[in-house]
Legacy VTK file of the C-alpha trace (Angstrom):
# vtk DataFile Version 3.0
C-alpha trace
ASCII
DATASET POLYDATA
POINTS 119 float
155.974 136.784 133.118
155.735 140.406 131.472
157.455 143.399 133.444
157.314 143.864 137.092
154.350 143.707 139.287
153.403 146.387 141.055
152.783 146.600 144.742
148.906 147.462 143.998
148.621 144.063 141.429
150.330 141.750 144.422
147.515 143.094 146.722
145.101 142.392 144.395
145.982 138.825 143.703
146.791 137.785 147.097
143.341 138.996 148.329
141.685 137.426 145.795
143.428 134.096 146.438
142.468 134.178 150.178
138.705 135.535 149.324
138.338 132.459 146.864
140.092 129.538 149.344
139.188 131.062 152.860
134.818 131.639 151.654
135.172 134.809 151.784
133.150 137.338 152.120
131.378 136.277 155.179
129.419 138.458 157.290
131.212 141.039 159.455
134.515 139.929 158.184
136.799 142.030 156.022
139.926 140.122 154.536
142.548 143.237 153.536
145.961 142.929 152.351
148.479 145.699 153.494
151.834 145.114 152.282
153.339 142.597 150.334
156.647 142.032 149.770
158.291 139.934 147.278
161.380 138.358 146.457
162.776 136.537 143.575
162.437 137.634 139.466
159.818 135.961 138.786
158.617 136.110 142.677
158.771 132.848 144.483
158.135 134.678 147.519
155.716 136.678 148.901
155.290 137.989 152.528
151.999 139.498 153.221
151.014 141.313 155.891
147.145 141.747 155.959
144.191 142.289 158.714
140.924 140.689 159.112
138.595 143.095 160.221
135.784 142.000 162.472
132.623 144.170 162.059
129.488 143.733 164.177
127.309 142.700 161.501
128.858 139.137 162.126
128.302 139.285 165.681
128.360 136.946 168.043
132.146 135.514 166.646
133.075 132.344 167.845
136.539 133.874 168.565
138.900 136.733 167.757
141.509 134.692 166.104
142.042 135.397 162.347
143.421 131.517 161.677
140.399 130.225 162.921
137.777 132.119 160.589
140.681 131.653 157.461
142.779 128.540 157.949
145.597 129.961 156.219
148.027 127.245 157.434
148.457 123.692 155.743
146.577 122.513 152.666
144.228 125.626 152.524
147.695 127.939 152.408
148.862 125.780 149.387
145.402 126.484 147.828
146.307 129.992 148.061
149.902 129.759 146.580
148.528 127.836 143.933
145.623 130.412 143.104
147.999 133.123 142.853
150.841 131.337 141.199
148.183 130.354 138.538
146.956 133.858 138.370
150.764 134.898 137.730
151.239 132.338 135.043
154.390 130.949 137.074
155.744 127.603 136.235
158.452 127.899 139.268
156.570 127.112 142.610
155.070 130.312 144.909
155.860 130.620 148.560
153.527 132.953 150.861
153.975 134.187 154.314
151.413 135.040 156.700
153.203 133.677 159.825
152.309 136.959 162.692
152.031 139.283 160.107
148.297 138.569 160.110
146.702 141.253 162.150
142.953 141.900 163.435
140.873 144.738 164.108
137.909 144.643 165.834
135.046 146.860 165.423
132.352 148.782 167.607
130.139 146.438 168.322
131.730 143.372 168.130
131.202 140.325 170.290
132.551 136.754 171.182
130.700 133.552 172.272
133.988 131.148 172.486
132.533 127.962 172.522
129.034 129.063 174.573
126.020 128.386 173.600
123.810 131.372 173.333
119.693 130.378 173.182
LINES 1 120
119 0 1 2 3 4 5 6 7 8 9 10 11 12 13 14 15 16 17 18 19 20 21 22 23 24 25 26 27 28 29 30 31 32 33 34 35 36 37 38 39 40 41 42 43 44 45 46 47 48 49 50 51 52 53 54 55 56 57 58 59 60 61 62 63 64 65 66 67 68 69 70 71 72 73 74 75 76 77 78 79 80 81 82 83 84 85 86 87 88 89 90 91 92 93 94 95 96 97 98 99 100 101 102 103 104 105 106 107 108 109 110 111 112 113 114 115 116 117 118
């Protein structure tokens, strides 16, 4: 792997991971990646915090829950480590972290149906 990544390249590569295994973009959601931290040299680590925005556009939602519109969690999460360890050129396998560091944001004119059927 040549030099060090920088903060803005880790962003980049995680969101694109998620974009490309989660569908995205959808409408009224916005998938953005605020911090990442890595550890290991190479990085066999990375703990991302990142929020799904919810913008009115997409409106009604069926809930609010960020794990339900991505799925980052099981076979879909090792998608993602695989997308970006690929992207890295890594031969060592690539652990990432959501866990609760996966925040929302709702916007102005958002709404929810959970489960309801709307006619």
């Amino acid at each position: 792997m040549p030099g060090k990544r920088s903060q803005h390249e880790f962003k980049r590569l995680v969101e694109r991971a998620v974009k490309d295994v989660c569908g995205l973009p959808r409408p009224g959601l916005w998938f953005c990646v605020d911090d990442v931290e890595s550890r290991g040299h190479p990085p066999e680590h990375l703990s991302v915090r990142a929020t799904l925005h919810f913008l009115s556009e997409g409106a009604p939602f069926c809930c609010g829950e960020p794990q339900c519109h991505l799925g980052l969690l099981g076979e879909q999460l090792r998608a993602v480590e695989e997308h970006i360890r690929r992207a890295m050129h890594l031969r060592q396998e690539l652990t990432v972290e959501f866990g609760d560091r996966l925040g929302v944001e709702y916007h102005e004119g958002v709404t929810f149906h959970y489960g309801q059927i709307h006619q």
